[in-house]
N, C-alpha and C positions, 0 to 999 in steps of 0.2 A: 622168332618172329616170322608169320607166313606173310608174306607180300606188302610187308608196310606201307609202302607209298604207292599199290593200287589206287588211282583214282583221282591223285589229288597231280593239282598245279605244278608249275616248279617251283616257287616261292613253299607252298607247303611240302612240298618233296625235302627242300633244302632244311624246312625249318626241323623235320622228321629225323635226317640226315645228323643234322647238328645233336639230337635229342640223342640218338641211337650212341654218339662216339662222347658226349659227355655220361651217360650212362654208363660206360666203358670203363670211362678217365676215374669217373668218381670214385664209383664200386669197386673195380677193376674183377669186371665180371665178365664172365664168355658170353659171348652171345651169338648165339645160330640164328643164321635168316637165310631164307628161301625169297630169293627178290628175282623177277625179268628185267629191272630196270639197269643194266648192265653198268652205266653212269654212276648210279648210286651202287652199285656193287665193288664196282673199282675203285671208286673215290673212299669207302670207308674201311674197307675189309684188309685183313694185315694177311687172311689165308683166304684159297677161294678152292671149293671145291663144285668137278663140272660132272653134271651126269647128262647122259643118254639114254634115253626110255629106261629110265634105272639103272645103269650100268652105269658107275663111276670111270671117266674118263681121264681127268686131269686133278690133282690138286698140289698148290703153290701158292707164291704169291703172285698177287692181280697182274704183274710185269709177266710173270712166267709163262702163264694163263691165257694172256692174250697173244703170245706166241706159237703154243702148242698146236701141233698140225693137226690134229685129232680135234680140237677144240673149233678151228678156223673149219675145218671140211662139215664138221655136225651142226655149226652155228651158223656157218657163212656160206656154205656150199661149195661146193668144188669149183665151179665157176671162179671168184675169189680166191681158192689155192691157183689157180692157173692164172690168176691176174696176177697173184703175189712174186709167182717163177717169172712170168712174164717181166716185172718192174725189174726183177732181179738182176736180167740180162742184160750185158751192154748194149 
């Protein structure tokens, strides 16, 4: 699936959402999606695979994923890693 929930609502994001994991359940079929909607990505995905101008960076699962330092500097900026160290400290 390239970009499913391009476009729509959150009511249709959700309803999209639902559609994607009972397709899953039923079949119990893989399903590859390329999504920016990070929400909908971590909410349904059991693995998440992160690239960088094509360059695979991270893959896990979504817990893993939104930890990885490589992930947070390419997604978040560095800025963000320096806020992260910063909460860190006493």
């Amino acid at each position: 699936l390239d970009e499913p929930t391009t476009g729509m609502n959150q009511e249709e994001t959700e309803d999209i959402a639902r559609f994607i994991l009972d397709v899953h359940e039923e079949l119990g079929t893989t399903i590859v999606m390329i999504e920016h909607d990070m929400g909908v990505v971590m909410d349904i995905s059991e693995r998440v695979c992160v690239l960088d101008f094509g360059k695979k960076i991270a893959e896990d699962t979504p817990q893993e994923v939104q930890q990885d330092e490589e992930v947070q500097k390419a997604y978040l900026g560095e800025e963000y890693e320096s806020v992260l160290k910063g909460a860190a400290s006493p």
